[in-house]
C-alpha positions in Angstrom: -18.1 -71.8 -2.0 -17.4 -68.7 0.0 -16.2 -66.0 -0.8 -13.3 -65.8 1.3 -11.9 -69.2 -0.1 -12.7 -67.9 -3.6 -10.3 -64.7 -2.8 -7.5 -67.3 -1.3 -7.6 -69.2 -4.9 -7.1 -65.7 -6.2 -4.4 -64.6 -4.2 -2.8 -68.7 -5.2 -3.3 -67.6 -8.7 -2.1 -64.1 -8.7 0.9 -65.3 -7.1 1.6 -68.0 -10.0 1.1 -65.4 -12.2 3.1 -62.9 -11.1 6.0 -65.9 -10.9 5.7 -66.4 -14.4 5.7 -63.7 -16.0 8.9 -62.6 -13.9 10.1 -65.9 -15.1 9.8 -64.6 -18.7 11.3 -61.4 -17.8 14.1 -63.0 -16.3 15.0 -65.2 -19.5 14.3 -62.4 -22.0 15.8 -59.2 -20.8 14.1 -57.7 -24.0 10.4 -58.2 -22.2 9.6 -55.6 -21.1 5.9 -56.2 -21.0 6.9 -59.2 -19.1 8.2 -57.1 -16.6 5.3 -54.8 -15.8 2.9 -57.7 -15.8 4.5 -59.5 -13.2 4.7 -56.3 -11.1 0.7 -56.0 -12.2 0.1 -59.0 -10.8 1.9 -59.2 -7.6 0.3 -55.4 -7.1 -3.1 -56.8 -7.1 -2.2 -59.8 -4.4 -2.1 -56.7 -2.0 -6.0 -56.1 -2.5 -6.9 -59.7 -1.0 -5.2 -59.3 2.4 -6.9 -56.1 2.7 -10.6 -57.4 2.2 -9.7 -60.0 4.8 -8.7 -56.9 7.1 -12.4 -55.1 6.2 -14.1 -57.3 8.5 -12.2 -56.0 11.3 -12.5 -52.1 10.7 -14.4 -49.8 12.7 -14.1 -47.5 10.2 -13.9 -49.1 6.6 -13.2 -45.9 4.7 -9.2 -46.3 4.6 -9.3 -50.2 3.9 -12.1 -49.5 1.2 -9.8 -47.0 -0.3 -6.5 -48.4 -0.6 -8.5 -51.6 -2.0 -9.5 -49.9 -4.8 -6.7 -48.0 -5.7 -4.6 -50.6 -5.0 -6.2 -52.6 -7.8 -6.8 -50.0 -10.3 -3.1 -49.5 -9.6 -2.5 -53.5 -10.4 -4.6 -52.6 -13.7 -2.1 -49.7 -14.5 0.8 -52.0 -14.3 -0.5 -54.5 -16.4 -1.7 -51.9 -19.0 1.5 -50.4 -19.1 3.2 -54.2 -19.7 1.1 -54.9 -22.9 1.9 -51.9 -24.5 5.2 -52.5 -24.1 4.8 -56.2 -25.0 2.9 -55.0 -28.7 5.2 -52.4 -29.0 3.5 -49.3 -28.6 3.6 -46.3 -26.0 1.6 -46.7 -22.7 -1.7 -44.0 -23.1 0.2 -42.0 -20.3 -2.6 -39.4 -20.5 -5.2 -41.7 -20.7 -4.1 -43.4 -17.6 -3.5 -40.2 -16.3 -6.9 -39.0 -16.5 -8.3 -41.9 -15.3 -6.5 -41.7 -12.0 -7.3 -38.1 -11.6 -11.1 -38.9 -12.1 -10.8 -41.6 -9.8 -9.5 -39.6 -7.1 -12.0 -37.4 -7.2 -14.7 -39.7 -7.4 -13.6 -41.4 -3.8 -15.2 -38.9 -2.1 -18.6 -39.1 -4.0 -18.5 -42.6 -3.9 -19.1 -42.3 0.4 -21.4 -40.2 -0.2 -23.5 -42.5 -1.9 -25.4 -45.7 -0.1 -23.3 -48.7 0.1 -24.8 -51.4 -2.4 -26.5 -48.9 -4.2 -26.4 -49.3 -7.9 -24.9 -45.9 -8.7 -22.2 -46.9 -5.7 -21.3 -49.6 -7.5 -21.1 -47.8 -10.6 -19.1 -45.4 -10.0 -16.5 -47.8 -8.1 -16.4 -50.3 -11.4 -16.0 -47.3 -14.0 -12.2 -46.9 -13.8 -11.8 -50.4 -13.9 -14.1 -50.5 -16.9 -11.4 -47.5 -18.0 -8.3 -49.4 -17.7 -9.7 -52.5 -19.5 -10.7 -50.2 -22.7 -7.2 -48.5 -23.0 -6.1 -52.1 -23.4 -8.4 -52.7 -26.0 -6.9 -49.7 -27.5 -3.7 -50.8 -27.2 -4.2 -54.1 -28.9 -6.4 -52.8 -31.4 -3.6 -50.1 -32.1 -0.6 -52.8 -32.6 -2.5 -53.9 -35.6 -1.8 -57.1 -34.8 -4.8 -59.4 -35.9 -3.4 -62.9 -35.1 -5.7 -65.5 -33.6 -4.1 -65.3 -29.9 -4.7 -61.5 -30.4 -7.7 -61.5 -31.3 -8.7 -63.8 -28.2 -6.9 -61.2 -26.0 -8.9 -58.4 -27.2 -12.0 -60.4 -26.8 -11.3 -61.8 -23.6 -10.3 -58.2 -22.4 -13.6 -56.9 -23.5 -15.4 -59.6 -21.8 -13.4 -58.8 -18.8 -14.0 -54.9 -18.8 -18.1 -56.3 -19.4 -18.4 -57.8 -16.4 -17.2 -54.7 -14.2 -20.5 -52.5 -16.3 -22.3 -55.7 -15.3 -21.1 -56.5 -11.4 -23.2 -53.5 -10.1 -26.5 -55.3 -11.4 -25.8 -58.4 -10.3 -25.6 -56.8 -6.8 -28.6 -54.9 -7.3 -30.5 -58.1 -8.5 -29.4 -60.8 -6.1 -28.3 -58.4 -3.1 -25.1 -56.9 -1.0 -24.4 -55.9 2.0 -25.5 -53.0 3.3 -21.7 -52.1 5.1 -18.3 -53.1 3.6 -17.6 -54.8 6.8 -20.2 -57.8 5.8 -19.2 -58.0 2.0 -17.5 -61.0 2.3 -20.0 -62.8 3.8 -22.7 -62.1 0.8 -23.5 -63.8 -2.2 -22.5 -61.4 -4.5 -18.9 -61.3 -3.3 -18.7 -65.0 -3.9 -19.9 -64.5 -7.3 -17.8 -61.4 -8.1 -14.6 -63.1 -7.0 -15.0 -66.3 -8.8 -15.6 -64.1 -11.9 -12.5 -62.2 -11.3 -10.9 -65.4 -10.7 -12.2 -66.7 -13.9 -10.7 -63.5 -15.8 -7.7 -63.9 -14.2 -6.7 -67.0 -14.8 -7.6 -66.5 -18.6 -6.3 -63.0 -19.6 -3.2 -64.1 -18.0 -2.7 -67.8 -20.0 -3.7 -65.8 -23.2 -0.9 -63.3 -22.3 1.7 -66.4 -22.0 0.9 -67.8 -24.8 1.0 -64.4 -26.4 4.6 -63.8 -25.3 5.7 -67.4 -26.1 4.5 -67.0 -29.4 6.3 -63.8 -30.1 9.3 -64.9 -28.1 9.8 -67.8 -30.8 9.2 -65.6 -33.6 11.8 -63.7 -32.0 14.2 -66.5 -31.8 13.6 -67.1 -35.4 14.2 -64.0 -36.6 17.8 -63.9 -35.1 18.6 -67.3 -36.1 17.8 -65.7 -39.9 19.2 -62.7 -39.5 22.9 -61.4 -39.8 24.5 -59.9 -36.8 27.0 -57.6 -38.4 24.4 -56.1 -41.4 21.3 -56.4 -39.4 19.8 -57.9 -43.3 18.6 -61.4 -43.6 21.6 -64.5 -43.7 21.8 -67.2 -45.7 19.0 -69.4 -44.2 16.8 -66.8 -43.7 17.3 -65.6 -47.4 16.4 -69.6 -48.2 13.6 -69.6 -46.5 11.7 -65.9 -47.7 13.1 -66.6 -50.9 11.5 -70.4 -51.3 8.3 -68.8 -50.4 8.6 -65.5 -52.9 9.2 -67.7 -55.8 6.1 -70.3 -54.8 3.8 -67.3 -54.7 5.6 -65.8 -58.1 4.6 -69.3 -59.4 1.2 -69.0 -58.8 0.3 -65.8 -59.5 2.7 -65.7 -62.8 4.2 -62.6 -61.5 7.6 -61.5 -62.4 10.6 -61.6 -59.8 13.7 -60.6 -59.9 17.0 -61.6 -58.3 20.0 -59.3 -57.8 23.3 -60.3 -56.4 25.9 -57.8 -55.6 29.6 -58.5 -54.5 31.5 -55.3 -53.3 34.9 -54.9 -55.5 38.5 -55.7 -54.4 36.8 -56.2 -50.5 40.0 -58.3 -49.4 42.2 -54.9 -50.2 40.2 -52.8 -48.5 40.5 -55.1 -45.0 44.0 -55.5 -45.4 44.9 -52.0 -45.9 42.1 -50.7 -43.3 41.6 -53.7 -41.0 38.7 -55.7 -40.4 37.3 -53.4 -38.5 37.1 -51.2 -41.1 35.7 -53.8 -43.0 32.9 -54.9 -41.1 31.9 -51.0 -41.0 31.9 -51.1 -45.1 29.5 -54.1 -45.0 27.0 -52.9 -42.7 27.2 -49.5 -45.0 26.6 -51.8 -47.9 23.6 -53.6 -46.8 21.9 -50.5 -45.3 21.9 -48.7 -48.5 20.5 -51.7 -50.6 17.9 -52.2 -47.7 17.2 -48.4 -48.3 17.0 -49.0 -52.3 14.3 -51.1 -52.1 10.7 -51.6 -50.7 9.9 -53.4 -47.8 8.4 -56.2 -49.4 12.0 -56.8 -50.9 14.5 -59.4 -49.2 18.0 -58.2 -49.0 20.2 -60.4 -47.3 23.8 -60.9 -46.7 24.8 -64.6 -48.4 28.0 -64.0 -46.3 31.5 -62.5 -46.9 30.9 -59.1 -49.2 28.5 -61.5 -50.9 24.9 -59.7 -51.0 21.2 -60.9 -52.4 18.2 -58.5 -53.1 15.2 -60.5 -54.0 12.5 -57.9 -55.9 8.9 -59.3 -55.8 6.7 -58.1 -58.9 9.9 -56.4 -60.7 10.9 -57.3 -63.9 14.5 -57.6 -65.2 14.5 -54.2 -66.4 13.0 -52.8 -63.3 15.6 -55.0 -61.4 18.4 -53.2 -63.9 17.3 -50.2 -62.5 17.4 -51.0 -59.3 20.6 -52.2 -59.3 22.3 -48.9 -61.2 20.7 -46.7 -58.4 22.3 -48.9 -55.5 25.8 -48.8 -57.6 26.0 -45.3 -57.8 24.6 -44.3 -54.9 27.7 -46.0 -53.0 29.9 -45.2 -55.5 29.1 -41.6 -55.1 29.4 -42.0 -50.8 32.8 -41.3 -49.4 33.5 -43.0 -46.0 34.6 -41.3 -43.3 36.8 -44.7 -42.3 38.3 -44.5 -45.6 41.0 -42.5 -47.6 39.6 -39.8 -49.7 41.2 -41.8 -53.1 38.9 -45.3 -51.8 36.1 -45.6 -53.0 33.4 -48.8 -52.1 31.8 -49.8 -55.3 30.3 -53.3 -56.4 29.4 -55.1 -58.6 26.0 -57.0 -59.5 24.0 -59.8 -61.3 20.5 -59.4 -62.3 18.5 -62.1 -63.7 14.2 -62.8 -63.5 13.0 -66.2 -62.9 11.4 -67.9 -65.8 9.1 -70.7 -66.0 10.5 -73.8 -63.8 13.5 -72.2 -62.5 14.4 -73.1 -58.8 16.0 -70.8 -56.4 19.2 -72.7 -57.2 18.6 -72.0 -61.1 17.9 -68.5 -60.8 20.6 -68.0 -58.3 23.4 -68.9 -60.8 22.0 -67.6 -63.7 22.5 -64.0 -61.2 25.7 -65.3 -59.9 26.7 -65.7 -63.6 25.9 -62.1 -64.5 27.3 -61.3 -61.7 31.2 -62.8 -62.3 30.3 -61.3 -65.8 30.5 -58.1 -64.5 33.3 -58.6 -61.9 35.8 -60.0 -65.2 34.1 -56.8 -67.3 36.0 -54.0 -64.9 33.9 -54.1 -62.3 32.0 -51.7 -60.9 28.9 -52.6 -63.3 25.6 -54.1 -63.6 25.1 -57.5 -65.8 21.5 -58.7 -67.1 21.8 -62.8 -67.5 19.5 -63.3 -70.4 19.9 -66.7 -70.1 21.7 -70.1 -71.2 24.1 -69.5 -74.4 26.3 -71.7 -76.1 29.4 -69.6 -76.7 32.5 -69.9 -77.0 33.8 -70.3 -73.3 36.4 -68.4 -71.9 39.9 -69.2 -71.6 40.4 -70.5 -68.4 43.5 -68.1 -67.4 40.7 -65.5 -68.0 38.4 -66.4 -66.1 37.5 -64.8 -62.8 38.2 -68.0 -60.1 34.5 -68.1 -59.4 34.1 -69.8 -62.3 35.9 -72.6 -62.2 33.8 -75.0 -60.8 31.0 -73.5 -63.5 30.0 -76.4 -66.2 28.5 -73.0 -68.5 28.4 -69.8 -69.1 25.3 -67.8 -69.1 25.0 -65.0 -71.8 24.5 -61.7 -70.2 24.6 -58.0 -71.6 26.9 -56.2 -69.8 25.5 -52.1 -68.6 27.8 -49.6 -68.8 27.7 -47.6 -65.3 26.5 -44.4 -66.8 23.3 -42.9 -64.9 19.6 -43.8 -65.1 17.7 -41.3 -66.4 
């Protein structure tokens, strides 16, 4: 296999490439990385029609030279598109540095004797460069999935090969002018190891992006739009999996449900708009009360779930009065000076063999507890009573369809201390 047909396969596969990751970039205009690496890619199809031009040259120098930067500047490109695929900034002064050196190595590089070992060196270095800020730039996402991982290694095989290209040429031979490179050995060998790279980097990058394009997809269909927190579903789905690990490491956890007061006043006398603005307020200040190992979700209307992970009821009670006063201390701008947005909340902890469902409405329990106690409030559910109910024309309407009432203590809303 020649090396000239090896370096048309390339230029097939480059182009393929380059299609589908503008493909992906196309369908997501959130990818970004997507977007660079198809530029990458189509950059470094430029390289091949200029090695089939080298032949041809009298002089070689200004063929040799826009071949390598050419490709070092496809490598840029695609550097540039994973770190803004993982999320993190480009190394601008790493690149940076690596061009300058680079450009001043050119002229060295003629100095030295074509096919030399030191030639080659120095030409495969900033190649060698580019492939280890990538390395950096996965390593630095922190991401340590199995598709990551492969990258990374994959990477490091491919920035390997450029150290080890200028032996191979030393042990099996060169050319001893650029204008006879294709005709050698080695070039077969070095292009069908670049194709091999190629063709792998870029299918681990795909499935890299697919993966992370679904989890994207996901996460939107389980979070809400207007409060940015979890929805329903999603809040199903964390929680499910919060209360199976709580079951097997007997650790406490906590629910608290909050309901923000006399809400339907508040959009008829502001508007909706007004309304959706005191909802996303809301949310972000629970999401700010708690850690990040918390779910906070929206359950929909002014209807709002915290699930706390390792709390216990009283840590949850706590919890709870610091959100309450907290808004009840903020005035918004959107409203009057005399409206105020409080809420009230439920608090309950799971016990042993509750289900989301039971420890939901022992919370929602507490929770209409504290809405017919004034509002405003926190309410511990300590769990099943038999008491006397309450008259039906005082109860709040959320209780109607309730078969039993769930004792609770009711918590004045004086401050924590």
């Amino acid at each position: 296999m020649t090396a000239a047909f090896v370096l048309a396969i390339n230029m097939f596969i480059a182009g393929i490439f380059a299609l589908a990751f503008g493909v992906v970039a196309a369908m997501n205009r959130t990818a970004q990385g997507a977007r660079w690496l198809a530029i990458g890619y189509a950059t470094g199809i430029v390289t091949i029609p200029l090695e089939f031009l080298l032949p041809w040259q009298t002089d070689p120098a200004p063929v040799v030279i826009g071949t390598f930067l050419v490709y070092l500047l496809a490598l840029t490109f695609c550097l540039i598109g994973i770190a803004r695929h993982y999320g993190t900034a480009p190394p601008w002064r790493t690149m940076a540095a690596i061009w300058m050196a680079s450009v001043l190595a050119i002229p060295v590089i003629f100095m030295l004797t074509y096919g030399s070992p030191a030639r080659g060196l120095l030409y495969q270095l900033p190649y060698f460069a580019m492939h280890a800020a990538v390395g950096l730039v996965i390593y630095r996402s922190k991401r340590r999935q199995p598709l990551d991982l492969l990258l990374f290694t994959l990477n490091g095989v491919a920035a390997s090969l450029h150290l080890l290209k200028p032996l191979i040429a030393w042990t099996i031979g060169t050319a001893t002018e650029p204008q006879g490179y294709l005709a050698t050995t080695y070039a077969a060998v070095s292009q069908s190891m670049a194709a091999v790279t190629l063709v792998a980097l870029a299918l681990v990058l795909l499935l890299v992006m697919m993966r992370d394009t679904t989890a994207e997809m996901a996460a939107r269909s389980e979070t809400d739009a207007l409060s940015g927190i979890l929805n329903r579903r999603g809040f199903d789905l964390h929680a499910e999996r919060m209360l199976a690990h709580a079951r097997r490491t007997n650790e406490p956890l906590t629910l608290v449900t909050a309901d923000i007061d006399h809400f339907k006043s508040i959009n008829d006398r502001f508007g909706h708009a007004v309304g959706d603005q005191v909802i996303a307020h809301v949310a972000a200040l629970l999401r700010q009360s708690v850690s990040d190992e918390a779910i906070v979700s929206r359950l929909g209307g002014e209807e709002f779930a915290v699930l706390l992970a390792g709390a216990s009821l009283a840590a949850g009670r706590r919890i709870a009065e610091t959100a309450r006063e907290r808004l009840a201390a903020d005035r918004l701008a959107q409203l009057d000076g005399d409206c105020m947005v409080t809420v009230s909340l439920g608090v309950a902890q799971m016990t042993q063999g509750d289900t989301l469902f039971d420890l939901s409405r022992r919370a929602d329990a507490a929770l209409y507890r504290a809405k017919s106690g004034g509002r405003n409030r926190v309410s511990l559910a300590l769990g099943e009573a038999r008491e006397t109910p309450t008259p039906p024309a005082q109860r709040p309407p959320e209780f109607a369809e309730r078969q039993h009432a769930y004792a609770a203590t009711q918590v004045s809303p004086v401050p924590i201390r």
